[in-house]
C-alpha positions as CSV (number, residue, x, y, z in Angstrom):
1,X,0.0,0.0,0.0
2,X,2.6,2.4,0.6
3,X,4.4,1.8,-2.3
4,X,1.0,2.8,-4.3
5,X,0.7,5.8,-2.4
6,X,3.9,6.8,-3.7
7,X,3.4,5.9,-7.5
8,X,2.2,8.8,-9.0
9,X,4.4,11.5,-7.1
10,X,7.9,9.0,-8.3
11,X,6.2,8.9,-12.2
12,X,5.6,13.0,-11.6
13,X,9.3,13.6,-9.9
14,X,10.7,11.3,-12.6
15,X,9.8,12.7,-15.1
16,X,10.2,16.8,-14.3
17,X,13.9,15.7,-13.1
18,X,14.5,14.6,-16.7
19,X,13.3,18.2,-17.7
20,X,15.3,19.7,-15.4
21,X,18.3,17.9,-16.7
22,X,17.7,18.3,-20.2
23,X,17.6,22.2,-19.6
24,X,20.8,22.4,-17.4
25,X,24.1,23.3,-18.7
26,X,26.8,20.5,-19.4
27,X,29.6,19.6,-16.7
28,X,31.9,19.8,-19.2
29,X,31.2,23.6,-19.9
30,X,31.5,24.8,-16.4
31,X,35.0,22.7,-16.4
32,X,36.1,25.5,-19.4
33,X,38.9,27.4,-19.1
34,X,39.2,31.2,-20.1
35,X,42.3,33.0,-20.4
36,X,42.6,36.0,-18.8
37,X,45.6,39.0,-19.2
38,X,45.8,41.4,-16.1
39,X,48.3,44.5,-17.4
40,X,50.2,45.7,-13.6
41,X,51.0,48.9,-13.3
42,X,54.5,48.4,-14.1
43,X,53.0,47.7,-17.5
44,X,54.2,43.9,-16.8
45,X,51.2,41.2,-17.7
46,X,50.1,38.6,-15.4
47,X,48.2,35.6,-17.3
48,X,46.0,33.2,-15.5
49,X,42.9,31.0,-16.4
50,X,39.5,30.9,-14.8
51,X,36.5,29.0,-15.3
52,X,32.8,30.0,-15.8
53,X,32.3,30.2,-12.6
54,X,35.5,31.8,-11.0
55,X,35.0,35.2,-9.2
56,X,36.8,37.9,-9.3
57,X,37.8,38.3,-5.8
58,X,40.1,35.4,-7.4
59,X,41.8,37.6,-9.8
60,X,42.6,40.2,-7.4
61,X,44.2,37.2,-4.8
62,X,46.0,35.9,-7.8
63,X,47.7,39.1,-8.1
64,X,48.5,40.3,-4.4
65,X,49.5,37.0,-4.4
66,X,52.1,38.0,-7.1
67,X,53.1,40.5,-5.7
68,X,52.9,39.1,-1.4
69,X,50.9,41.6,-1.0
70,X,48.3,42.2,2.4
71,X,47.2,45.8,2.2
72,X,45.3,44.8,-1.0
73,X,41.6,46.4,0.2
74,X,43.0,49.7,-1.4
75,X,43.4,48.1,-5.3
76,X,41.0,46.6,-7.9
77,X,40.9,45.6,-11.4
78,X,39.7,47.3,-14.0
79,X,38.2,46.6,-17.3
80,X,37.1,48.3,-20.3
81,X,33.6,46.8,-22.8
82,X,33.2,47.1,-26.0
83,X,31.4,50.3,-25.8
84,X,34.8,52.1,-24.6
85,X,33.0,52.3,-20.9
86,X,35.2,51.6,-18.1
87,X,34.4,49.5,-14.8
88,X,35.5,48.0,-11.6
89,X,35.3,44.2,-11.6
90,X,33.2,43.3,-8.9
91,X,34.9,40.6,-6.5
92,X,31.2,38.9,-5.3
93,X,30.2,38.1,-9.1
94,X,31.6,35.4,-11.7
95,X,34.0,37.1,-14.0
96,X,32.3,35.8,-17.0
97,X,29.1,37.5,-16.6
98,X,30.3,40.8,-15.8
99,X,32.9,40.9,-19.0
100,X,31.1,41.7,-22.3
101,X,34.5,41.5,-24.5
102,X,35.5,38.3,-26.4
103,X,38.1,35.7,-24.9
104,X,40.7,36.3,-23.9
105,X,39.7,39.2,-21.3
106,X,42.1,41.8,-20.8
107,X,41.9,43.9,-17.7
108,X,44.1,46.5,-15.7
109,X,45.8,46.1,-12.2
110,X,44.7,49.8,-10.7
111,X,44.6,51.6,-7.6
112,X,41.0,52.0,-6.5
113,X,40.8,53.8,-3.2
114,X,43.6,56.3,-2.5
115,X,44.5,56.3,1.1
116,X,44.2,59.7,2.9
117,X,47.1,59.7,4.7
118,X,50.3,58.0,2.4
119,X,52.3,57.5,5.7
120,X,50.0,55.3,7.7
121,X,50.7,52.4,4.9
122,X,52.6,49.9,6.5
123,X,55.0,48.5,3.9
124,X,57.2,49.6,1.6
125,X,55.6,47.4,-1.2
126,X,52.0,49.1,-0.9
127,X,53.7,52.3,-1.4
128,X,55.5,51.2,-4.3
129,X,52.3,50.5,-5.8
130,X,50.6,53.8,-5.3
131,X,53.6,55.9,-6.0
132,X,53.2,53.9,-9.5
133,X,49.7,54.9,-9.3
134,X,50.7,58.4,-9.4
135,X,53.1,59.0,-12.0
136,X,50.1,57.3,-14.1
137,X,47.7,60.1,-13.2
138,X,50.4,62.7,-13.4
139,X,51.3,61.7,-17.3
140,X,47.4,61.1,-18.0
141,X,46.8,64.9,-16.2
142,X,44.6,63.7,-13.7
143,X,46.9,64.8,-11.2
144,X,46.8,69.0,-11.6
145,X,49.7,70.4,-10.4
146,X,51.3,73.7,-9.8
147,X,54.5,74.3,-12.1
148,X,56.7,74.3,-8.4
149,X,55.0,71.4,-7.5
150,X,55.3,69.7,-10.8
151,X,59.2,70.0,-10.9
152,X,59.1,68.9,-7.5
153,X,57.0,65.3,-7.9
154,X,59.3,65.1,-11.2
155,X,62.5,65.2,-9.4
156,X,61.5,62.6,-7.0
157,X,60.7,60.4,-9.8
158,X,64.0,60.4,-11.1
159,X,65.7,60.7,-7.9
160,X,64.0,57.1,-7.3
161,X,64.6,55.8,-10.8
162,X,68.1,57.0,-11.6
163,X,69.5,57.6,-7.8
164,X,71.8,60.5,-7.2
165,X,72.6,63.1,-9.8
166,X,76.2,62.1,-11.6
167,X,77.6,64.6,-14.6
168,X,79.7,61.9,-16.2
169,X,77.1,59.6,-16.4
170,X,73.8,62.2,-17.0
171,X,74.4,64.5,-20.1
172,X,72.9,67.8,-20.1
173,X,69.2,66.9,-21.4
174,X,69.4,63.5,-19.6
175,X,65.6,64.7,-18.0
176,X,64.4,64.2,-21.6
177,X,64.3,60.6,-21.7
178,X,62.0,60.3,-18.9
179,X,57.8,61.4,-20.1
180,X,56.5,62.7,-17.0
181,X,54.3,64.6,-18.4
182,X,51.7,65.1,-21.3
183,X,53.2,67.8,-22.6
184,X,56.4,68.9,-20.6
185,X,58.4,72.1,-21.5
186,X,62.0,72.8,-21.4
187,X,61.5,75.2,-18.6
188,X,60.0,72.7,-16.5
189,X,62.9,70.0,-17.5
190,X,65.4,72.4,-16.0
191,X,63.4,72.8,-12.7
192,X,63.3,69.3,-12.3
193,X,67.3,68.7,-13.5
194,X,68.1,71.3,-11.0
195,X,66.0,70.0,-7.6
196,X,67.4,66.8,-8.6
197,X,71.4,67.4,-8.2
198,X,70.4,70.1,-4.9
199,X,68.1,69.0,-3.3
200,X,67.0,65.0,-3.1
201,X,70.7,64.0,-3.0
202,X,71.5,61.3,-1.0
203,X,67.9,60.2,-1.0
204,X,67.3,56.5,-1.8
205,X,64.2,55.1,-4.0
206,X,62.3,54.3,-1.1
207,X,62.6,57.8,0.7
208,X,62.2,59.2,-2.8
209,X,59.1,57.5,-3.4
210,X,57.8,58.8,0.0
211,X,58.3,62.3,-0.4
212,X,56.4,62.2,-3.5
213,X,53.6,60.7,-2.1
214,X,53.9,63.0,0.7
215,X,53.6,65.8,-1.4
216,X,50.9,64.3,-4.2
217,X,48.5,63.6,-1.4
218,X,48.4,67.4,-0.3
219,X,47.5,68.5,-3.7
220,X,43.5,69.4,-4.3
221,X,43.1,66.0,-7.9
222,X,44.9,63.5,-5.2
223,X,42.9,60.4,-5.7
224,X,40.2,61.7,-8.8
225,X,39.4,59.4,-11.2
226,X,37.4,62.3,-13.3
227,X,34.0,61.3,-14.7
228,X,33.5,63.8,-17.7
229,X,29.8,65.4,-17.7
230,X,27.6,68.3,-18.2
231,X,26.0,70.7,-15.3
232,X,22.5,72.1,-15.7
233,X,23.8,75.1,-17.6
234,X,25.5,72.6,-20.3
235,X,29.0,73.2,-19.4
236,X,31.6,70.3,-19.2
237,X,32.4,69.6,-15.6
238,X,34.7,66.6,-14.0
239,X,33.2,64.8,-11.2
240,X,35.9,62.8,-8.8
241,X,35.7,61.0,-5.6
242,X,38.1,61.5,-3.0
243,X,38.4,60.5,0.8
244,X,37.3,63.9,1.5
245,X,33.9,63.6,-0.6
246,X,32.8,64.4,-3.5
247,X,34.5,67.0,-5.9
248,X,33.7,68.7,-9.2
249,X,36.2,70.8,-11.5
250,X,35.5,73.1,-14.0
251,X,38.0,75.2,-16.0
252,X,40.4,75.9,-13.2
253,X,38.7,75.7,-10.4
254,X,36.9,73.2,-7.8
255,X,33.6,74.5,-7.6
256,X,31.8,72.1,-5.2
257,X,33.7,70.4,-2.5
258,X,30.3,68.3,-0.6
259,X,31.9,66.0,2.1
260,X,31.3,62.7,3.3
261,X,29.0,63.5,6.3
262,X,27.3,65.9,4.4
263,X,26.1,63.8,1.6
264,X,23.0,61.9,2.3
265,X,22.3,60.1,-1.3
266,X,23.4,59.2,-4.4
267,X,21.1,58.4,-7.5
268,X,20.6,58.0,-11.1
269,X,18.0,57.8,-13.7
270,X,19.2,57.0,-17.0
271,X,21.7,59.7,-18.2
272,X,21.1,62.2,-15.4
273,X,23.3,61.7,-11.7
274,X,22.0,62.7,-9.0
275,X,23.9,64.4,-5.7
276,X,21.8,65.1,-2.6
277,X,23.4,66.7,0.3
278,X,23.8,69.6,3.0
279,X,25.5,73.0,3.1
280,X,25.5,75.8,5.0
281,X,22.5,74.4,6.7
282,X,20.2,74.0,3.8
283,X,19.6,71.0,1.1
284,X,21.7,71.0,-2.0
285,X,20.8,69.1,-5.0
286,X,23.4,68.9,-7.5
287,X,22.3,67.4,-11.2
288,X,24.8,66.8,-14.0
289,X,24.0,64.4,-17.3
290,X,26.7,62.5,-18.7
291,X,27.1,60.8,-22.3
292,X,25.3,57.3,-21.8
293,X,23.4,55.4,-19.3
294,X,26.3,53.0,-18.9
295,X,28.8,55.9,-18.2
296,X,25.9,56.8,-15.0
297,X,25.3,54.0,-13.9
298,X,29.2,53.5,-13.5
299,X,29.9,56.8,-11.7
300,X,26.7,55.9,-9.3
301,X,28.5,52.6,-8.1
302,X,32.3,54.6,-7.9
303,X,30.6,57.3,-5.7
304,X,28.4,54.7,-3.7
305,X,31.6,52.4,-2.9
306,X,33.7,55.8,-2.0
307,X,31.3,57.0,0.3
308,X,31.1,53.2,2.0
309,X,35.0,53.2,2.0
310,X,35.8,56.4,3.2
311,X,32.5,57.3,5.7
312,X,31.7,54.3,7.3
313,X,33.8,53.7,10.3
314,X,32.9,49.4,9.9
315,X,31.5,47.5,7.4
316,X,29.2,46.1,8.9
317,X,27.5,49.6,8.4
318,X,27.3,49.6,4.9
319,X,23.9,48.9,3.5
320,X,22.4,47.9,0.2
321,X,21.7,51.4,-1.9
322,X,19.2,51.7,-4.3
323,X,19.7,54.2,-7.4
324,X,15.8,55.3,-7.3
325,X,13.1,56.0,-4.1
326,X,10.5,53.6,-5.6
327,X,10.5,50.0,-4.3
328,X,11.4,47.4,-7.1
329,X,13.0,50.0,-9.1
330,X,16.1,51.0,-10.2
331,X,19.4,49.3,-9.5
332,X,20.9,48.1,-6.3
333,X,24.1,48.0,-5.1
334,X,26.1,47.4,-1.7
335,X,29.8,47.9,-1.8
336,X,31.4,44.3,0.0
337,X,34.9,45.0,1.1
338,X,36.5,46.7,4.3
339,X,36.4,50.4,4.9
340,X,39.1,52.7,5.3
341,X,39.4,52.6,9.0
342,X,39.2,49.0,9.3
343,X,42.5,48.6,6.6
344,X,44.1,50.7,8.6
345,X,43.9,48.8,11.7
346,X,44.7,45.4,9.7
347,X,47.8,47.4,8.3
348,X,49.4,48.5,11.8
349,X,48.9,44.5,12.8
350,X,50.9,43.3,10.4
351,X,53.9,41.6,11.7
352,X,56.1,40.2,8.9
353,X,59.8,40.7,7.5
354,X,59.1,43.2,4.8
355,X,58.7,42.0,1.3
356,X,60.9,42.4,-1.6
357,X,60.2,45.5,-3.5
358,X,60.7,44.3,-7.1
359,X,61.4,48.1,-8.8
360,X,61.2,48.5,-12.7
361,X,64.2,49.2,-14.1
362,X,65.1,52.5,-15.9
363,X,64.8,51.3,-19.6
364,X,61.2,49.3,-19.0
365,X,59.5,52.3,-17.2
366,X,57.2,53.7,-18.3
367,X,58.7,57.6,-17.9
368,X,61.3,56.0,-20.6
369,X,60.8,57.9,-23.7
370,X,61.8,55.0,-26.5
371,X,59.9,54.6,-29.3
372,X,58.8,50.6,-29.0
373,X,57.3,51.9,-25.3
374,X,55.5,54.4,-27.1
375,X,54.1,51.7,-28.3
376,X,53.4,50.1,-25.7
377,X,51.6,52.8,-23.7
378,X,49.3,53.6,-26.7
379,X,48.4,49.8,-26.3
380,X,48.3,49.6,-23.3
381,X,45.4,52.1,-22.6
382,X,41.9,51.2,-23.8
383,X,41.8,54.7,-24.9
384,X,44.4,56.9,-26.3
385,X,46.0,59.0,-24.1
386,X,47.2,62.6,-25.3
387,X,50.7,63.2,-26.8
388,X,53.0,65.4,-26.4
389,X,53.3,68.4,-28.8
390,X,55.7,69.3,-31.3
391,X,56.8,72.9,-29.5
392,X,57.2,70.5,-26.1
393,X,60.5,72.2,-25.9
394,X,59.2,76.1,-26.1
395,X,60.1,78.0,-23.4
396,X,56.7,77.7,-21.7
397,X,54.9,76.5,-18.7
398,X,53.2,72.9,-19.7
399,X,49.6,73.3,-19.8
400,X,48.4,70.3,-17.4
401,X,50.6,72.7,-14.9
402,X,50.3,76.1,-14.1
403,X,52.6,78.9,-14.2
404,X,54.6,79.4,-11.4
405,X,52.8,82.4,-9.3
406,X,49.7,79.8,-8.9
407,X,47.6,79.9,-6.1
408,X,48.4,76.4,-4.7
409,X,52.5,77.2,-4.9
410,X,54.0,76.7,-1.9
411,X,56.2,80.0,-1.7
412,X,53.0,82.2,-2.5
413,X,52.2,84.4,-0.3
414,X,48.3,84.2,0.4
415,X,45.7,84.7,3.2
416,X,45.6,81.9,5.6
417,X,42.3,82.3,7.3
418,X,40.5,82.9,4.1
419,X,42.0,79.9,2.6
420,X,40.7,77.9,5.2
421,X,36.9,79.6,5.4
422,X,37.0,78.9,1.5
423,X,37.7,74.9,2.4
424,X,35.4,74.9,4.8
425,X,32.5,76.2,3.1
426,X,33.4,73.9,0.1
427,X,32.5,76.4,-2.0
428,X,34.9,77.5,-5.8
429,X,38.7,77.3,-5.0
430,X,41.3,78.1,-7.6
431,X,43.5,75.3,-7.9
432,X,45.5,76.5,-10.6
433,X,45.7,79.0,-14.1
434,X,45.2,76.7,-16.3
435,X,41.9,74.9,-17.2
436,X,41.9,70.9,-15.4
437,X,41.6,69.1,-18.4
438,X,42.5,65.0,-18.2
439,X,44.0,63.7,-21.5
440,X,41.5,61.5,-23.4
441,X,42.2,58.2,-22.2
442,X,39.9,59.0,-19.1
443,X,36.9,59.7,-21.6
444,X,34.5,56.7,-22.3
445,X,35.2,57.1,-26.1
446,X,38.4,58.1,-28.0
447,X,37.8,61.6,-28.3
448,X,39.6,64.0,-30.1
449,X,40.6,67.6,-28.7
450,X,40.9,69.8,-32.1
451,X,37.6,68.2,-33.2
452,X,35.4,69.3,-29.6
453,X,37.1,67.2,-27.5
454,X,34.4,66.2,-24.3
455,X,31.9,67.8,-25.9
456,X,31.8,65.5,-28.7
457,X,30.5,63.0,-26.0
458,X,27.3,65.0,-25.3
459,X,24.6,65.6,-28.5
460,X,23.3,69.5,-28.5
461,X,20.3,67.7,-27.5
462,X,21.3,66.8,-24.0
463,X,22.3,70.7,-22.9
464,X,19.4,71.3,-21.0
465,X,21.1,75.2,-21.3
466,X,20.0,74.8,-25.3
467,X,17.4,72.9,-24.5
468,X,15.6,75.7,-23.0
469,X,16.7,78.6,-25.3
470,X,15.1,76.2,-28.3
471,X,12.2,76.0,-26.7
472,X,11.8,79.2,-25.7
473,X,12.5,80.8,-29.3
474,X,11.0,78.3,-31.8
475,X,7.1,78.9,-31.9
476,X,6.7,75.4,-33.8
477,X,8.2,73.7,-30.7
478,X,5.9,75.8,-28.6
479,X,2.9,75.1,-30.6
480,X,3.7,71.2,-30.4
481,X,4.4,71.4,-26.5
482,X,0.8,72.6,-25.9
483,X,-0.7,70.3,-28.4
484,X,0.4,67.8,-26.0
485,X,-0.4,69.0,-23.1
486,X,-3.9,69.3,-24.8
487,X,-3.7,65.5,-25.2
488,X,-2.4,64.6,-21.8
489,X,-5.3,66.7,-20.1
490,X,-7.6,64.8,-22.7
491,X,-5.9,61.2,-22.0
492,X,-6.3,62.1,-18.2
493,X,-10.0,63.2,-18.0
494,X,-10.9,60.3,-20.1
495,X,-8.9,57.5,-17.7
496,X,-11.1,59.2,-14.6
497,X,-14.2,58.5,-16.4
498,X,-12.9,55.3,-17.5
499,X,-11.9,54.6,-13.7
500,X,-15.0,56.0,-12.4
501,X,-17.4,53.7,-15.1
502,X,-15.5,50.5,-13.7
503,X,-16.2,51.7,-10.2
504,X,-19.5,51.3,-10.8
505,X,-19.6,48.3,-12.6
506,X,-18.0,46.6,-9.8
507,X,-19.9,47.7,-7.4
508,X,-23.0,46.3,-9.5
509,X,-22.0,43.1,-10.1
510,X,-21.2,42.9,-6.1
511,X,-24.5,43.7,-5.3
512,X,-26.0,41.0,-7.6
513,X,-23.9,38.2,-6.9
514,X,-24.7,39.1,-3.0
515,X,-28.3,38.9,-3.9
516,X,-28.3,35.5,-6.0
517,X,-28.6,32.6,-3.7
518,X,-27.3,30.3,-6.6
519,X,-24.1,31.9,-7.1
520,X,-23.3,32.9,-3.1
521,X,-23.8,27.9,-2.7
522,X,-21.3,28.2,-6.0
523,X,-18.8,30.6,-4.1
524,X,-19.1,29.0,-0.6
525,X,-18.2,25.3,-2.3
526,X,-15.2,26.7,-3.9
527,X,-14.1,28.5,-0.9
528,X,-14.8,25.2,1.4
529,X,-13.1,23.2,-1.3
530,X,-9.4,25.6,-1.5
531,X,-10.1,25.4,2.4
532,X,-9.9,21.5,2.7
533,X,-7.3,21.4,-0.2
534,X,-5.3,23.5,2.1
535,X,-5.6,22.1,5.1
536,X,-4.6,18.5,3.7
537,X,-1.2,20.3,2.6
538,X,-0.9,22.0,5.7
539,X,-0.9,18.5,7.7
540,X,0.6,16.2,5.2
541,X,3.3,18.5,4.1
542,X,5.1,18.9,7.7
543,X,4.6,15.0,8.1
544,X,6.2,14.6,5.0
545,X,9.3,17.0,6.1
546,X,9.3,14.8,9.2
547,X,9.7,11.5,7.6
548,X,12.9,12.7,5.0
549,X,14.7,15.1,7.8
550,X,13.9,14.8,10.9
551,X,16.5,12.4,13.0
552,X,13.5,11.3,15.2
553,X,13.6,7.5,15.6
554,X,10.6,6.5,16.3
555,X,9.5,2.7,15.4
556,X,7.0,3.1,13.2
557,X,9.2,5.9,11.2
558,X,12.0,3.7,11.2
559,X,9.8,0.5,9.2
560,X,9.0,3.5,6.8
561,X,12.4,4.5,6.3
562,X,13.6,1.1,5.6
563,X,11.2,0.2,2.9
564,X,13.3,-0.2,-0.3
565,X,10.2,2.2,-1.9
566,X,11.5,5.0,0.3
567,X,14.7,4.4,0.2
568,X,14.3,4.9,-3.9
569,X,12.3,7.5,-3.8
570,X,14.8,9.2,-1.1
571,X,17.6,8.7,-3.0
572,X,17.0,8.8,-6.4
573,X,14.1,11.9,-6.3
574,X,14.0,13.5,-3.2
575,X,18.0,14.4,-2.3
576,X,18.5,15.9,-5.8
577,X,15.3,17.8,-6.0
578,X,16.3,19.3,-2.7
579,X,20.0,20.2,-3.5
580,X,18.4,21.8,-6.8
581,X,16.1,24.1,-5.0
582,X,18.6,25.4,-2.5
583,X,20.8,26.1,-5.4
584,X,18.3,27.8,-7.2
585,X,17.5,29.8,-4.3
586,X,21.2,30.8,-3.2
587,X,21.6,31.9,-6.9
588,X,18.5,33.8,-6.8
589,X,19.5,35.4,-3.4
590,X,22.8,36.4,-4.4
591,X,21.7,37.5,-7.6
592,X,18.9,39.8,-5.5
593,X,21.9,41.4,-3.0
594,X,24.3,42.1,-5.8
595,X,22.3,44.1,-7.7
């Protein structure tokens, strides 16, 4: 008898397990390898292969690993799709499934979160890294500097590539061999030729690396990654994300300075960001549009993980964030690594002999000005980065640097307690003469400067500035805007009556079946009927549960359990349909967090 009762629910399990197997993938596809290229930031290449499955907090082990790294919460890895978009590979999702590119997958080795202060970083190799970092984002002008502080960070680069300053072996233009930066004059060579014989003699690469860090991280474009967009008005503006907050340059100046604590949310909607904050006591709503949704979206998850990284003081703080204020809508996102404090308190536990700091040499850095590493830095960059003019050599001040009476030199003279009003109020702060203007590899699409340069990236359409004057002086546009408004007012009074009609009709066909005797028997069988059916589950469902998991041993329980039917049906139906489900629901679960 038992065996019959369980006939029909083996023929039904049976069979949908065959279904379920005929639409699941092969073992032999998940047991694929891929072949993946990660470019360091020595411009060295670090191969590896993954599977379908492999995630990428497993690339970014396989490289600290490299390297013997531990203070690896501060790096990422970046990659580029085919749209020219750039973006952070996330560590909680399978690399296959974030990368849109064909095999093989090429990606970057990057610095992701700067730290505030260079000289908590416990070893020498970490530093290494970032001052590598640097020199990147000072030849790519991210990194603005004034012209004293340009020869300065210079010098220290050769003063840790080259050592101490020798005439017999360093002729007179020995500083041209090294590409600091995009375009470098001969005035600035000098300056750098001359602070390295006076004053960083003696230094080793170490202490050479340090002071430039110590100096970089003073300067206001420490740490932006610049997100190119358009303000309300229609001008181009360069968002950034420091460990102070959040940052926007335009022309020369830094025009919004909205920190950490004073930032309350982040959002997007399609091309438009979102920044919604405090100052000076009132709300502040900041709206800029950039060139594509993809290129929103991105900056949305940069400035959510920043503000995790650098506000929260642990991580278990950090909460899922949602792009948009309506439930189910929009994209979600919850940055999963360590915050800033917390990777500074693993840092000053460390208790190791100090690693060995495996330094480029001379001829394969990238400040080496040979042709086949030309090549390889126009390569090496998903976009092209700017190059360096034919009048390089003019007597004139570079023109990612400033002249040398900026506001930010050090020797200027300037008013102390309206500097520091200015900071605090976050308001515009010169930062230098010349415009802040990142060379085109930082621009989602190769873009080219004589031809419009950023503004290329934006349609005339999406100035809302032009937007407004069009509609404001063309009386066709006008005519059409009130034609639909017309329509909407029509399409809104009609959807009331429409609304109101079915009210009504409801509320008609309530009162009849209420009065029909007939049809109130029909209803109460059905509703007795789903009760019963119910109940029956309710009872033989838990009983059910009991039998296959419970580790009760009672007698009767233990004769059922020892039946060959159950064992068959245990084995063979039951135990796979299970491990199915909770796979299905993990996936479903971890697919729900991560986005």
């Amino acid at each position: 008898v038992f065996a019959n009762c369980f006939y029909f629910p083996k023929r039904f399990i049976f069979l949908w397990m065959k279904m379920l197997r005929f639409r699941s993938p092969s073992i032999r596809s998940l047991d694929q390898e891929i072949l993946c290229t990660i470019r360091l930031l020595d411009d060295s290449e670090l191969s590896c292969s993954i599977q379908k499955d492999t995630k990428g907090q497993f690339l970014l082990d396989h490289v600290c690993n490299h390297y013997n790294l531990l203070e690896k919460d501060y790096f990422g890895i970046r990659y580029v799709d085919p749209e020219k978009q750039r973006h952070w590979l996330e560590p909680n999702k399978p690399v296959v499934r974030q990368m849109k590119s064909h095999q093989p997958y090429m990606m970057c080795f990057r610095v992701k979160f700067y730290p505030h202060e260079p000289m908590k970083i416990k070893e020498e190799l970490t530093r290494y890294l970032l001052y590598l970092q640097l020199k990147r984002d000072i030849y790519h002008g991210r990194l603005l500097c004034p012209f004293v502080e340009a020869a300065y960070l210079g010098a220290c680069i050769v003063q840790a590539e080259l050592g101490d300053y020798d005439a017999e072996e360093h002729p007179c233009d020995y500083i041209r061999d090294f590409k600091l930066f995009p375009k470098q004059s001969l005035k600035l060579e000098r300056k750098i030729m001359e602070m390295h014989k006076n004053e960083l003699r003696g230094q080793n690469a170490a202490l050479a690396e340090l002071n430039m860090l110590q100096r970089a991280h003073s300067l206001e474009t420490y740490g932006v990654d610049p997100h190119p967009c358009k303000d309300f008005t229609g001008a181009t503006a360069f968002l950034g994300f420091t460990a102070t907050g959040f940052v926007v340059f335009q022309g020369n100046k830094r025009i919004h300075l909205l920190k950490w604590m004073d930032v309350s949310k982040l959002k997007f909607e399609g091309k438009t960001f979102y920044v919604i904050g405090i100052q000076k006591e009132k709300k502040l709503v900041l709206t800029f549009h950039t060139s594509t949704p993809a290129a929103c979206k991105h900056l949305w998850k940069c400035g959510v993980e920043n503000q995790a990284f650098y506000k929260c003081a642990k991580s278990s703080q950090i909460k899922t964030v949602s792009s948009s204020n309506i439930f189910f809508k929009g994209s979600r996102f919850r940055y999963s690594g360590r915050v800033a404090k917390e990777v500074i308190e693993a840092s000053s536990k460390i208790q190791r002999d100090a690693p060995e700091v495996r330094r480029a040499q001379f001829g394969q850095s990238r400040s080496f000005n040979s042709l086949s590493h030309k090549n390889l830095i126009m390569n090496m960059e998903p976009l092209v980065p700017a190059l360096p003019s034919t009048n390089e050599y003019e007597e004139t001040a570079p023109p990612c640097v400033s002249t040398e009476n900026s506001n930010l030199r050090p020797q200027a003279l300037k008013d102390e307690v309206g500097f520091e009003e200015e900071e605090e109020a976050g308001g515009a702060l010169t930062i230098s003469e010349t415009a802040y203007s990142p060379c085109a590899s930082m621009l989602p699409s190769p873009v080219d400067d004589s031809q419009g340069g950023v503004d290329l990236l934006f349609s005339p359409v999406q100035s809302p500035a032009r937007l407004l004057r069009e509609l404001h002086a063309d009386p066709d546009i006008q005519a059409q805007l009130e034609a639909e408004r017309a329509r909407d007012r029509a399409y809104e009074r009609t959807r009331l009556a429409a609304r109101s009609q079915m009210s009504g009709v409801l509320t008609n066909s309530l009162r009849l079946l209420s009065s029909n005797e007939r049809v109130n028997a029909c209803m109460l069988s059905v509703v007795r009927f789903v009760s019963v059916v119910v109940g029956v589950l309710l009872v033989t469902v838990p009983a059910l549960l009991l039998l296959l998991e419970s580790d009760i041993n009672w007698s009767f329980l233990h004769e059922i359990r020892q039946t060959p039917e159950f064992e068959q049906f245990h084995y063979e139906y039951y135990c796979p349909l299970r491990r199915w489900i909770l796979c299905r629901i993990s996936m479903a679960m971890e697919n729900l967090w991560s986005d």
